[in-house]
N, CA, C and O atoms as a Tripos MOL2 file, in Angstrom:
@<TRIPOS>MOLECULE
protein
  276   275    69     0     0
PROTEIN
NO_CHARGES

@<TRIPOS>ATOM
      1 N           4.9130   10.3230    8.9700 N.3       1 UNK1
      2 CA          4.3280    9.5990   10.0790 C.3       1 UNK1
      3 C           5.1530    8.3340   10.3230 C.2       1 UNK1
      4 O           5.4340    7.4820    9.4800 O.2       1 UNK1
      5 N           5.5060    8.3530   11.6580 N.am      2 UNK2
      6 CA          6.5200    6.9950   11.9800 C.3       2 UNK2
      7 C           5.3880    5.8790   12.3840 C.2       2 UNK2
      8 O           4.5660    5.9580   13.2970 O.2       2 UNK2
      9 N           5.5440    5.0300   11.6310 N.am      3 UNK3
     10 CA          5.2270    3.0060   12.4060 C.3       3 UNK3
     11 C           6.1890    3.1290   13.3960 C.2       3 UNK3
     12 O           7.2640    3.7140   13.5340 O.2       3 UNK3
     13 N           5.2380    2.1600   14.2520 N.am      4 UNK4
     14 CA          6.0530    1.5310   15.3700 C.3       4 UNK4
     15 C           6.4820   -0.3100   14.1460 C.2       4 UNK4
     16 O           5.9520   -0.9240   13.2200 O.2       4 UNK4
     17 N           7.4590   -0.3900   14.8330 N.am      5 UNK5
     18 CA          8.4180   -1.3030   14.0350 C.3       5 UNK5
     19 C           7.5860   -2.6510   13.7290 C.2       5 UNK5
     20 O           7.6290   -3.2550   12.6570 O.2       5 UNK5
     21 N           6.8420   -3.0070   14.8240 N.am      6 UNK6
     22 CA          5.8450   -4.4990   14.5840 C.3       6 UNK6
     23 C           4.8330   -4.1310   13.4620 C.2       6 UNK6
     24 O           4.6450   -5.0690   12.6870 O.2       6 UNK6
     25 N           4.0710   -2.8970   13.1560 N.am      7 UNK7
     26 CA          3.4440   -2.3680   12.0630 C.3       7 UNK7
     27 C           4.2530   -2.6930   10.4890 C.2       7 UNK7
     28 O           3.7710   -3.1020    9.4330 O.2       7 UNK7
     29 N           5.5630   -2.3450   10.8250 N.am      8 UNK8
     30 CA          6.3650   -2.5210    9.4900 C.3       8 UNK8
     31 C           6.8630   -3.9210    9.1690 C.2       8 UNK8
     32 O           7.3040   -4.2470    8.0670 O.2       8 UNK8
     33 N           6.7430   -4.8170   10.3550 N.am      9 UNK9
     34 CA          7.6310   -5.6930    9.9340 C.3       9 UNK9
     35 C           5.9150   -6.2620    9.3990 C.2       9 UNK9
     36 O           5.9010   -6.3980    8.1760 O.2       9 UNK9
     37 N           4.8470   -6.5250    9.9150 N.am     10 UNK10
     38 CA          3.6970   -7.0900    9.4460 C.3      10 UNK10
     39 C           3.2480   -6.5930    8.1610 C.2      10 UNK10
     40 O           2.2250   -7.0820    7.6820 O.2      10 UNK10
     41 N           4.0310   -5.4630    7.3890 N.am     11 UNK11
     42 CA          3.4070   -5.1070    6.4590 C.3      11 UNK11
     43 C           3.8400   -5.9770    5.1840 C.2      11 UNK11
     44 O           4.9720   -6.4300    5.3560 O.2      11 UNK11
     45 N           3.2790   -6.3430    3.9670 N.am     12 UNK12
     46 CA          3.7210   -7.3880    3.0420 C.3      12 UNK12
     47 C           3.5830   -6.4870    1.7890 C.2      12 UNK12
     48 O           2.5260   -6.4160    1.1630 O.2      12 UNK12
     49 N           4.6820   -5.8160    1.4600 N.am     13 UNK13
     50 CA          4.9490   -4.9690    0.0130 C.3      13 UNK13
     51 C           3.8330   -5.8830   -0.9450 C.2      13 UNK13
     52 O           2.6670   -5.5290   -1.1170 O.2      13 UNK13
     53 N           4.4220   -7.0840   -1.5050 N.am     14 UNK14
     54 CA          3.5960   -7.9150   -2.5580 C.3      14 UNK14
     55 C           2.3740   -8.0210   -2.2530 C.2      14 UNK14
     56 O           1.5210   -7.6340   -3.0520 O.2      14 UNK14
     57 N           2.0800   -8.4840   -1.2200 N.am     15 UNK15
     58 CA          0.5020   -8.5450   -1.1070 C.3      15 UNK15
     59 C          -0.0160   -7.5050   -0.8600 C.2      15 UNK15
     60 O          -1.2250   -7.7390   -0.8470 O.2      15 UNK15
     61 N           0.2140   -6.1390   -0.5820 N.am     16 UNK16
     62 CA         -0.7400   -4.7940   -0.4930 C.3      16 UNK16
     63 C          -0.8700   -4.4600   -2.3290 C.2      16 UNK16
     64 O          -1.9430   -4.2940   -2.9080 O.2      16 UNK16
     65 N           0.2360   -4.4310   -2.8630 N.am     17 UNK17
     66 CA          0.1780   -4.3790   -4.3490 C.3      17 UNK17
     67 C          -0.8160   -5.3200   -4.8080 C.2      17 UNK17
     68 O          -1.6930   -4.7410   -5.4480 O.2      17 UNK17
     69 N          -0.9560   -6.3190   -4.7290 N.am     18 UNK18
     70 CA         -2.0970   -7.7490   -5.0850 C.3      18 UNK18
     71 C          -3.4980   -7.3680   -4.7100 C.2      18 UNK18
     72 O          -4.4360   -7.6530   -5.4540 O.2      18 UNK18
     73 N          -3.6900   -6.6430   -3.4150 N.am     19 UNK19
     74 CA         -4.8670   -6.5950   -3.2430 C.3      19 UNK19
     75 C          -5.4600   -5.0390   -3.4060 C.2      19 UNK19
     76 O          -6.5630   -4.7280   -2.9550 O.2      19 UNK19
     77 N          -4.7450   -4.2730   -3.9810 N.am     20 UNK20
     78 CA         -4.8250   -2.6810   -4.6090 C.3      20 UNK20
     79 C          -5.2710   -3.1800   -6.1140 C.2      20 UNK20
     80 O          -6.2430   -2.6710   -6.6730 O.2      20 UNK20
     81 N          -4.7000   -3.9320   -6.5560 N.am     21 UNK21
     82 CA         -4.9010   -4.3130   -7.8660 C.3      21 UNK21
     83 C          -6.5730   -4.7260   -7.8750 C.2      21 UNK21
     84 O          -7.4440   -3.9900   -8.3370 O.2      21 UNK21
     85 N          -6.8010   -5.9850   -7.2990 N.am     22 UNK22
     86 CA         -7.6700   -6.2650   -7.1780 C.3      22 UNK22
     87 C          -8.6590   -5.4130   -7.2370 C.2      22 UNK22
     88 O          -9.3530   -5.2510   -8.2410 O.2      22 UNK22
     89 N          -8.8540   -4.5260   -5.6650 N.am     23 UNK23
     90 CA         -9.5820   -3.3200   -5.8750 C.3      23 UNK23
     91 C         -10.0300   -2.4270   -6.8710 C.2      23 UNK23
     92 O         -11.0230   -1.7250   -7.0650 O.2      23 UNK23
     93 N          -8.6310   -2.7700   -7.6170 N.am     24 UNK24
     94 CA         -8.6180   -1.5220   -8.9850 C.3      24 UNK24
     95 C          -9.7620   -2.3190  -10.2830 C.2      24 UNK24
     96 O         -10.5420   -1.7770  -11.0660 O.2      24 UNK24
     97 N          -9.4360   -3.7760  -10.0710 N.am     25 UNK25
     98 CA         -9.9490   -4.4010  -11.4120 C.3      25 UNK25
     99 C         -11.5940   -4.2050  -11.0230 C.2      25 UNK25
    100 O         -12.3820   -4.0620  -11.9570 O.2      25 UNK25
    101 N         -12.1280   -4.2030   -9.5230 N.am     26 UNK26
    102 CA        -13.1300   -4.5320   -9.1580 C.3      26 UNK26
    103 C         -13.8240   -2.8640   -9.4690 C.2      26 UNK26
    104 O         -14.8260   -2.7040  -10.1660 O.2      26 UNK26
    105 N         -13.3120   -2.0930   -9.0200 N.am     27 UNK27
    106 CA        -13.9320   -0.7880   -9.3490 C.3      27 UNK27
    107 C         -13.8490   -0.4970  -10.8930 C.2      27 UNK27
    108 O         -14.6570    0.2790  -11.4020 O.2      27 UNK27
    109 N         -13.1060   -0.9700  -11.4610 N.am     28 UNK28
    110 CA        -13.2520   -1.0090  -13.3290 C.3      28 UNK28
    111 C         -14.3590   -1.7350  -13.9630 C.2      28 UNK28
    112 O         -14.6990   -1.6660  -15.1440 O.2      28 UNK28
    113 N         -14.8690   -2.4330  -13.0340 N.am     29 UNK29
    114 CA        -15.5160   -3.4980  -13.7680 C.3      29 UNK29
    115 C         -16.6500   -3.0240  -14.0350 C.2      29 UNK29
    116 O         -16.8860   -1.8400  -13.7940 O.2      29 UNK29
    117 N         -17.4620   -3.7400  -14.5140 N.am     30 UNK30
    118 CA        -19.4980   -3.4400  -14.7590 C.3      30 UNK30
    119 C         -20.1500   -3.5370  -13.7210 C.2      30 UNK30
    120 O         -20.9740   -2.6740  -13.4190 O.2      30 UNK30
    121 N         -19.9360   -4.5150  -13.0280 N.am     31 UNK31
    122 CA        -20.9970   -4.5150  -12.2320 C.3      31 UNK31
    123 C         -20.8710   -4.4960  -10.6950 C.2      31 UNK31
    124 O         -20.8690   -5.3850   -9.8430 O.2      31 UNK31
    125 N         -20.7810   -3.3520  -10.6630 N.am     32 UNK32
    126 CA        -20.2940   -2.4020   -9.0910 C.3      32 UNK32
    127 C         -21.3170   -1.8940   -8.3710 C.2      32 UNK32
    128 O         -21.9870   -0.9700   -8.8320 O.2      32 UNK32
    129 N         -21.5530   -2.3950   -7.2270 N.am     33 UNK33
    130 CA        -22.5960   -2.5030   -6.2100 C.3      33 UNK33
    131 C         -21.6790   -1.0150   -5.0810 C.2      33 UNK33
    132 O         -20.5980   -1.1400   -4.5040 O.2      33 UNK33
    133 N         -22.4200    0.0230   -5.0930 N.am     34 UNK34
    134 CA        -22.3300    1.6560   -5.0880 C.3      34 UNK34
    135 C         -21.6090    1.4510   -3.4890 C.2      34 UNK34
    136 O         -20.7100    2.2100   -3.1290 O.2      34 UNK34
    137 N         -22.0900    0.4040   -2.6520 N.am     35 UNK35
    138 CA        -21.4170    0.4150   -1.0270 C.3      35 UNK35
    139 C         -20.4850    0.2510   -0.8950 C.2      35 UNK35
    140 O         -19.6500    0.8990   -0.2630 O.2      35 UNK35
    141 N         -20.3310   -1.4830   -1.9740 N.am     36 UNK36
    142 CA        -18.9420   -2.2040   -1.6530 C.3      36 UNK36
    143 C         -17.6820   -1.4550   -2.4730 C.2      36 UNK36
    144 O         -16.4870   -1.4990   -2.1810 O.2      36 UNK36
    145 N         -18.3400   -0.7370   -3.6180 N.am     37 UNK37
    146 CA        -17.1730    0.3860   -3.7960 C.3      37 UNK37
    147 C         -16.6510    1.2680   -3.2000 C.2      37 UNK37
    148 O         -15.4250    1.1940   -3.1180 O.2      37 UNK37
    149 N         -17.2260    2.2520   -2.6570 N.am     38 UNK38
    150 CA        -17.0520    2.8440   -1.0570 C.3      38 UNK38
    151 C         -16.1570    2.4040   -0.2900 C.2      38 UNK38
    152 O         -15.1790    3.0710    0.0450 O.2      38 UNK38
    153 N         -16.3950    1.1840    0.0940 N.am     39 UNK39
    154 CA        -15.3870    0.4900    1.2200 C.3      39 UNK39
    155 C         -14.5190   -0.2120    0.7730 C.2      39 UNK39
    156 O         -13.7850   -0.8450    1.5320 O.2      39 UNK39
    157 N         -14.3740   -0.2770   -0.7730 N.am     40 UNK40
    158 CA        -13.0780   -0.7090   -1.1440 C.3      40 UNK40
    159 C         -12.2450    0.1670   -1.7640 C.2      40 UNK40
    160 O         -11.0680   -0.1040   -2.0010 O.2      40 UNK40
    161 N         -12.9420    1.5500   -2.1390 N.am     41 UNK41
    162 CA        -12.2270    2.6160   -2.5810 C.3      41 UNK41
    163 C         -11.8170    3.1860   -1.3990 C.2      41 UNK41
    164 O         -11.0390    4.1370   -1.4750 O.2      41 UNK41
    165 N         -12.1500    2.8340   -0.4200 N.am     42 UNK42
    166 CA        -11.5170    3.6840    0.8260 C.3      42 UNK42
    167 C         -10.3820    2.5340    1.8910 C.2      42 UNK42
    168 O          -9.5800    2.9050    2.7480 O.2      42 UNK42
    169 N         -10.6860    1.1180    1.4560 N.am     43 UNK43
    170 CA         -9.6490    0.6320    1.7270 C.3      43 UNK43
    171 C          -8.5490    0.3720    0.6280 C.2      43 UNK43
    172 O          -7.4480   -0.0560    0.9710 O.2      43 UNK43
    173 N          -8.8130    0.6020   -0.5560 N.am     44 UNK44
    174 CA         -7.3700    1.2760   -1.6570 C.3      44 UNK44
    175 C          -6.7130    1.8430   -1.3550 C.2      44 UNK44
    176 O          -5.5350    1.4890   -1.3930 O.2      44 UNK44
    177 N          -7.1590    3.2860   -0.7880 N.am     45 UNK45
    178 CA         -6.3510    4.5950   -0.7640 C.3      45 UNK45
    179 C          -6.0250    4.3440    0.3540 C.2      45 UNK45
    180 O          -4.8920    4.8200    0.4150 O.2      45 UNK45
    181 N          -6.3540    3.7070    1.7500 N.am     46 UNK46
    182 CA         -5.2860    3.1530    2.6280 C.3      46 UNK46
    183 C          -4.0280    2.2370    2.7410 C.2      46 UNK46
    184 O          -3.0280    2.2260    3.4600 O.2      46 UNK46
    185 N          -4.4510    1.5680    1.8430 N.am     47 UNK47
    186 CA         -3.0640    0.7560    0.6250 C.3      47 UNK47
    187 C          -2.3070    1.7520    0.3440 C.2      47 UNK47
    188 O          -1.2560    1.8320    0.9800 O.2      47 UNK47
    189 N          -2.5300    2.5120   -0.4040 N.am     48 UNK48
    190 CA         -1.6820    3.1890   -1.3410 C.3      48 UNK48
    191 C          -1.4120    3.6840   -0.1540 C.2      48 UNK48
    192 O          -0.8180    2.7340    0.3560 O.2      48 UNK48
    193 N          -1.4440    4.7110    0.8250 N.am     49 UNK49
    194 CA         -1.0660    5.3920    1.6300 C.3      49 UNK49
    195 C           0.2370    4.3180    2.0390 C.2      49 UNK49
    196 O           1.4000    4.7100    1.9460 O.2      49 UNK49
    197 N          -0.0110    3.2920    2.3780 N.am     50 UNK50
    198 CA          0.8440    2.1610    3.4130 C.3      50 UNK50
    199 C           1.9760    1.9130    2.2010 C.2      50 UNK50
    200 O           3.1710    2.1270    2.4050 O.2      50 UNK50
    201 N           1.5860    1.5550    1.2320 N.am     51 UNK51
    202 CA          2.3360    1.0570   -0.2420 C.3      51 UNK51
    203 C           3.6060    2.5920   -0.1450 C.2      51 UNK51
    204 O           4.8320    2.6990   -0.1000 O.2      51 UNK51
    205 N           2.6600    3.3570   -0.1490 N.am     52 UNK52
    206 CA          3.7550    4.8700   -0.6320 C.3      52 UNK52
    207 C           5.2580    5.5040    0.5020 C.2      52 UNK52
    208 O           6.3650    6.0340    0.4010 O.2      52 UNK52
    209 N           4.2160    4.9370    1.6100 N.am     53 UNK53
    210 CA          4.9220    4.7450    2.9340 C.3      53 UNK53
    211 C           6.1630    4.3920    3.3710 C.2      53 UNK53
    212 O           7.1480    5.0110    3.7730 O.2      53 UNK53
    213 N           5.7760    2.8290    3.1330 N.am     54 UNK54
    214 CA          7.0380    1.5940    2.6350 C.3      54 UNK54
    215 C           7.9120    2.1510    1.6700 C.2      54 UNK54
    216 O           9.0670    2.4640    1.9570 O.2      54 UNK54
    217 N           7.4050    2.2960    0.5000 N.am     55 UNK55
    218 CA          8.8980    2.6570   -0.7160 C.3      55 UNK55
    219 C           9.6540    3.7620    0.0390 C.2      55 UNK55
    220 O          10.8800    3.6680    0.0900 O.2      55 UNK55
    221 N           8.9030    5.0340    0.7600 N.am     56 UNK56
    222 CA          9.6180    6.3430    1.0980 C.3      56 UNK56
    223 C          11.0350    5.3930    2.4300 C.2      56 UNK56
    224 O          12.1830    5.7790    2.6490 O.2      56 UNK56
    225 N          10.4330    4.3500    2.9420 N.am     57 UNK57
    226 CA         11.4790    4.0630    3.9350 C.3      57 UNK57
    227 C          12.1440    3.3350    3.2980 C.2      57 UNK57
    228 O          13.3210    3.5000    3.6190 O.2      57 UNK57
    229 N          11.9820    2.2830    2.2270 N.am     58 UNK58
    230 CA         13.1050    1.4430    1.6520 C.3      58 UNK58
    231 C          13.7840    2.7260    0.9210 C.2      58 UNK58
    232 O          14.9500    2.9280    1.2580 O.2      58 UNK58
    233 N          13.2830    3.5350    0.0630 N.am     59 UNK59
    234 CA         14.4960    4.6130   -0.4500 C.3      59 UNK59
    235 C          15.5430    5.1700    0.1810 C.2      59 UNK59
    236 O          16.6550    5.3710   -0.3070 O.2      59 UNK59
    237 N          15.1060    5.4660    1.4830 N.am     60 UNK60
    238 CA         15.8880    6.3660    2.7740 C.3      60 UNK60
    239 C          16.9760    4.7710    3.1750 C.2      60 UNK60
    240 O          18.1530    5.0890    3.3430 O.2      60 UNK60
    241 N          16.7570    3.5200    3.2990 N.am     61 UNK61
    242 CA         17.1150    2.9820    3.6330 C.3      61 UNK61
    243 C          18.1910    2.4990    2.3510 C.2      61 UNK61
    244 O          19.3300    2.1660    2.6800 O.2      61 UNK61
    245 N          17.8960    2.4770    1.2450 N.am     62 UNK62
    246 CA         19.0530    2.5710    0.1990 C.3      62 UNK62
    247 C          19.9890    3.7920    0.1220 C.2      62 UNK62
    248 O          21.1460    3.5710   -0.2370 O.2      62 UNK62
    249 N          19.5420    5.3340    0.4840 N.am     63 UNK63
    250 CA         20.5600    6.2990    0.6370 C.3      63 UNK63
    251 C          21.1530    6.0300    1.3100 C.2      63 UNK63
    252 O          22.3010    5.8180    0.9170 O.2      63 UNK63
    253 N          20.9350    5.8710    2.4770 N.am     64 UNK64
    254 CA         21.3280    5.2250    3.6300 C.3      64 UNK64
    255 C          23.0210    4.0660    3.5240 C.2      64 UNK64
    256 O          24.1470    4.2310    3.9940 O.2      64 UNK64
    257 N          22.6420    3.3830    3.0050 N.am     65 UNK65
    258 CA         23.2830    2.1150    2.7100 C.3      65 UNK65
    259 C          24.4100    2.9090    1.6290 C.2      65 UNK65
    260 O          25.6130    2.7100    1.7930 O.2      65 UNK65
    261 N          23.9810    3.7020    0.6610 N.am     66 UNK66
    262 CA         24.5490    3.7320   -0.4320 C.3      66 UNK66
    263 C          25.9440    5.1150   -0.1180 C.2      66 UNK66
    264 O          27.0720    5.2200   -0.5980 O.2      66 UNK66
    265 N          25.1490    6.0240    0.9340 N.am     67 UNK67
    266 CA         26.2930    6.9120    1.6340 C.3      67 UNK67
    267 C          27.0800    6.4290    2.8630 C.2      67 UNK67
    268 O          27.7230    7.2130    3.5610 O.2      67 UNK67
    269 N          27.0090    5.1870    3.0870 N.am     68 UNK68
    270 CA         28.0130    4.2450    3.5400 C.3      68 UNK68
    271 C          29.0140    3.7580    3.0370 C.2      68 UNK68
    272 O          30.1210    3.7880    3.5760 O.2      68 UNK68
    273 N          28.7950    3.3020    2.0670 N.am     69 UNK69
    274 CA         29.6010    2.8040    1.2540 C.3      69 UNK69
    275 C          31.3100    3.2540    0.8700 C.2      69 UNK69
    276 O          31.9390    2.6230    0.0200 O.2      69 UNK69
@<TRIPOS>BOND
     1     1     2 1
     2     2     3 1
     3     3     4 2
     4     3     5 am
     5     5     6 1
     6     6     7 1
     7     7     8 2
     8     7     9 am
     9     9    10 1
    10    10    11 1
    11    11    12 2
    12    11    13 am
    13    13    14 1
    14    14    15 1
    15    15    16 2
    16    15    17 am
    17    17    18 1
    18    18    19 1
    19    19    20 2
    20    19    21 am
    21    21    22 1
    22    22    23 1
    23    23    24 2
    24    23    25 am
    25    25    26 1
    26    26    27 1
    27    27    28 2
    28    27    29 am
    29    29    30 1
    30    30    31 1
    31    31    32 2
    32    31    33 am
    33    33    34 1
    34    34    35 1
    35    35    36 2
    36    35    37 am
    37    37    38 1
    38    38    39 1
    39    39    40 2
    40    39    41 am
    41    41    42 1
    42    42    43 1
    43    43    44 2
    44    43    45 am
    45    45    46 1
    46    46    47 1
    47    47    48 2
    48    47    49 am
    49    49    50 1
    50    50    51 1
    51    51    52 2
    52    51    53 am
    53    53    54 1
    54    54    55 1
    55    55    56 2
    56    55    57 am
    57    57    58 1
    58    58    59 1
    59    59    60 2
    60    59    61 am
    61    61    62 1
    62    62    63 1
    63    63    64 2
    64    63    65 am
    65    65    66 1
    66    66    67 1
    67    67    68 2
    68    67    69 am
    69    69    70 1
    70    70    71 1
    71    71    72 2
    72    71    73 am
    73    73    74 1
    74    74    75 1
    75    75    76 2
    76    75    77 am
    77    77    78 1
    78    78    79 1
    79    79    80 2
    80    79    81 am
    81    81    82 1
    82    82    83 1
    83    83    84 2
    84    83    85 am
    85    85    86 1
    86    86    87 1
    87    87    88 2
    88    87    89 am
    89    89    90 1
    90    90    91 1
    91    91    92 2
    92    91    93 am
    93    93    94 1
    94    94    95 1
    95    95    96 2
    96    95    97 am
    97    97    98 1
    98    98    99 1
    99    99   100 2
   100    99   101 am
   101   101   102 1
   102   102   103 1
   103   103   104 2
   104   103   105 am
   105   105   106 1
   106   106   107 1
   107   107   108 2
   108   107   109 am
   109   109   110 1
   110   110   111 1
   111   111   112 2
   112   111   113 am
   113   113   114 1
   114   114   115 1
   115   115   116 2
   116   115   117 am
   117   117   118 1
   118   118   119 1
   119   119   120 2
   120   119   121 am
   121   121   122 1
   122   122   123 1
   123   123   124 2
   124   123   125 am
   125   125   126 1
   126   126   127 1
   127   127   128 2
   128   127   129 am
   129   129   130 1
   130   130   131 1
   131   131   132 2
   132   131   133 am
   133   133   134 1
   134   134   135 1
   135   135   136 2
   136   135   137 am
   137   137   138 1
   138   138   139 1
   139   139   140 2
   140   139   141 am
   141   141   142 1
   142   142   143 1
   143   143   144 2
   144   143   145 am
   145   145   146 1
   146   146   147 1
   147   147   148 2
   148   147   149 am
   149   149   150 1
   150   150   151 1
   151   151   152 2
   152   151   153 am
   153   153   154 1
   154   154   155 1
   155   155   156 2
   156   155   157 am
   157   157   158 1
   158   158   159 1
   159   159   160 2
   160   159   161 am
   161   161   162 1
   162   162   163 1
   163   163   164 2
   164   163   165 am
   165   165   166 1
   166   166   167 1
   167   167   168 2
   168   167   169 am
   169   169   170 1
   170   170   171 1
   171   171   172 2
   172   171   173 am
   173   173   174 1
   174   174   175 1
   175   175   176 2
   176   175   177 am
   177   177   178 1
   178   178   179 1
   179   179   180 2
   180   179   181 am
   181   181   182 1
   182   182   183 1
   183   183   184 2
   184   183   185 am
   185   185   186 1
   186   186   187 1
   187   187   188 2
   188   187   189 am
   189   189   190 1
   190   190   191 1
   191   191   192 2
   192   191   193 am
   193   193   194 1
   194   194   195 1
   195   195   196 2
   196   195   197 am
   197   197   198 1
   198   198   199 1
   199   199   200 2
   200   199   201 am
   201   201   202 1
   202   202   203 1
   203   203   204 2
   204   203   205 am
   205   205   206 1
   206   206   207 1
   207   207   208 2
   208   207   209 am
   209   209   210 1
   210   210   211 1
   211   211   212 2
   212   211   213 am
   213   213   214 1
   214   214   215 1
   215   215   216 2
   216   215   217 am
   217   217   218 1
   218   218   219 1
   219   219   220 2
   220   219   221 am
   221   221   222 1
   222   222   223 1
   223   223   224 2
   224   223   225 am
   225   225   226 1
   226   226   227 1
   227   227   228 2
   228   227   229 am
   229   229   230 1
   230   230   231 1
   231   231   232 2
   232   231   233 am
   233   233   234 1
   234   234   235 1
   235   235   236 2
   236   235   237 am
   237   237   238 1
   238   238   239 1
   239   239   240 2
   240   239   241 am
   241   241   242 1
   242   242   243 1
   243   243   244 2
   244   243   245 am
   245   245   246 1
   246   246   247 1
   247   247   248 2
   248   247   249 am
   249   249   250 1
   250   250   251 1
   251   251   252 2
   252   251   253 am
   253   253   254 1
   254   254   255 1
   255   255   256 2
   256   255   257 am
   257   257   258 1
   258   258   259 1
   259   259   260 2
   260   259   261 am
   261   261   262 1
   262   262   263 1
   263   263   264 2
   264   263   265 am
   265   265   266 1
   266   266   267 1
   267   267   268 2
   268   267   269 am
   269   269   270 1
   270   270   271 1
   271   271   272 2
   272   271   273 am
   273   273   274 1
   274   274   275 1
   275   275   276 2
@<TRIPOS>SUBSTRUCTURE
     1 UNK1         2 RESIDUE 1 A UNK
     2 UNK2         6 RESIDUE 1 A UNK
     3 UNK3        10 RESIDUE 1 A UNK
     4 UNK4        14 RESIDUE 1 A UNK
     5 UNK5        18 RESIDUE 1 A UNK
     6 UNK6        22 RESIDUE 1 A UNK
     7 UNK7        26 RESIDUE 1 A UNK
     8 UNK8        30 RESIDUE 1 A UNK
     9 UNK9        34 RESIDUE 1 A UNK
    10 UNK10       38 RESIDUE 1 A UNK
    11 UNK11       42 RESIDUE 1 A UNK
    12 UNK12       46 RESIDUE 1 A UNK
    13 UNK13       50 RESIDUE 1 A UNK
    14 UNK14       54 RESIDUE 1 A UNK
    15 UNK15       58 RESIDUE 1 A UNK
    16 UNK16       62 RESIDUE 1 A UNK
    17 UNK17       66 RESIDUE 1 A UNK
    18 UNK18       70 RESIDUE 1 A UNK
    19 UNK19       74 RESIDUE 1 A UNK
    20 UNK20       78 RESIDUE 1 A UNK
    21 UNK21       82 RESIDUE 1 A UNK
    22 UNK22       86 RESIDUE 1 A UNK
    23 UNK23       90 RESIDUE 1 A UNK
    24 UNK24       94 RESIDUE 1 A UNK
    25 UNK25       98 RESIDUE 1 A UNK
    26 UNK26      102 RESIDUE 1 A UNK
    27 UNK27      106 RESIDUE 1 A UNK
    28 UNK28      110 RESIDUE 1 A UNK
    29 UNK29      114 RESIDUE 1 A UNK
    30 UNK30      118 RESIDUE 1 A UNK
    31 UNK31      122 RESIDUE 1 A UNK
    32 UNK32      126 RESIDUE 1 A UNK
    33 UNK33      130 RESIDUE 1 A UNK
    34 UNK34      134 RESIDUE 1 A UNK
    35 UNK35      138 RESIDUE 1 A UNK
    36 UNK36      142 RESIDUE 1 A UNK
    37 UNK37      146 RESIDUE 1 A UNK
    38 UNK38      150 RESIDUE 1 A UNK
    39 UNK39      154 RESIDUE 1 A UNK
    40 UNK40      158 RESIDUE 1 A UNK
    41 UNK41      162 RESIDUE 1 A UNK
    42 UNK42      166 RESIDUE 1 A UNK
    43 UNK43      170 RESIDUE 1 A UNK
    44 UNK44      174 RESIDUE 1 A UNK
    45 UNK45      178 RESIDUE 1 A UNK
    46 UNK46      182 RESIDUE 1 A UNK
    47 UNK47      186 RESIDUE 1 A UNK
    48 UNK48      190 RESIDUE 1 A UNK
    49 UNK49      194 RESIDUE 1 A UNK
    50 UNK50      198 RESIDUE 1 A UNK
    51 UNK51      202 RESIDUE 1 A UNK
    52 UNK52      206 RESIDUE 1 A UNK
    53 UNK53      210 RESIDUE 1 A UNK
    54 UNK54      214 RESIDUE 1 A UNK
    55 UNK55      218 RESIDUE 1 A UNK
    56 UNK56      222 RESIDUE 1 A UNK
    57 UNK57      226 RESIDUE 1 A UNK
    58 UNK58      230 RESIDUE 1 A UNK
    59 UNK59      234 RESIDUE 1 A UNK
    60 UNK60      238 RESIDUE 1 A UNK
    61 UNK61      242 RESIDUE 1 A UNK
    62 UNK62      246 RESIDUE 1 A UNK
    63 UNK63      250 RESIDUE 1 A UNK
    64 UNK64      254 RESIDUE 1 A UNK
    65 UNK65      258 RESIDUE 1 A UNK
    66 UNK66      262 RESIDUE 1 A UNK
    67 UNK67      266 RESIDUE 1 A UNK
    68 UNK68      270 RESIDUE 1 A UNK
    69 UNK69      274 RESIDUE 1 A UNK
């Protein structure tokens, strides 16, 4: 699936990682209220989707670079 380019440039590698984490510590934890997990387990896996996204284009963009060379 292609981004349009303003999608990619707004996207922030470090901070989607920061706030996946988060998510992760919050769904590990004890005391997990059954909704707000829901809507943060479902805004995780939209992270990760975006997170997995990004690396597939920086990789292509290092082959890229690297069969230039």
């Amino acid at each position: 699936m292609k981004k349009n380019s303003k999608a990619e440039s707004n996207f922030k590698y470090s901070e989607a990682i920061k706030e996946l984490q988060e998510i992760t510590e919050y769904l590990e934890s004890a005391d997990v209220d059954l909704d707000e997990a829901i809507e943060k387990f479902d805004r995780g896996s939209k992270l990760a989707a975006e997170i997995e996204e990004h690396l597939k284009i920086a990789e292509n963009k290092i082959k890229t670079i690297k069969s230039n060379s």
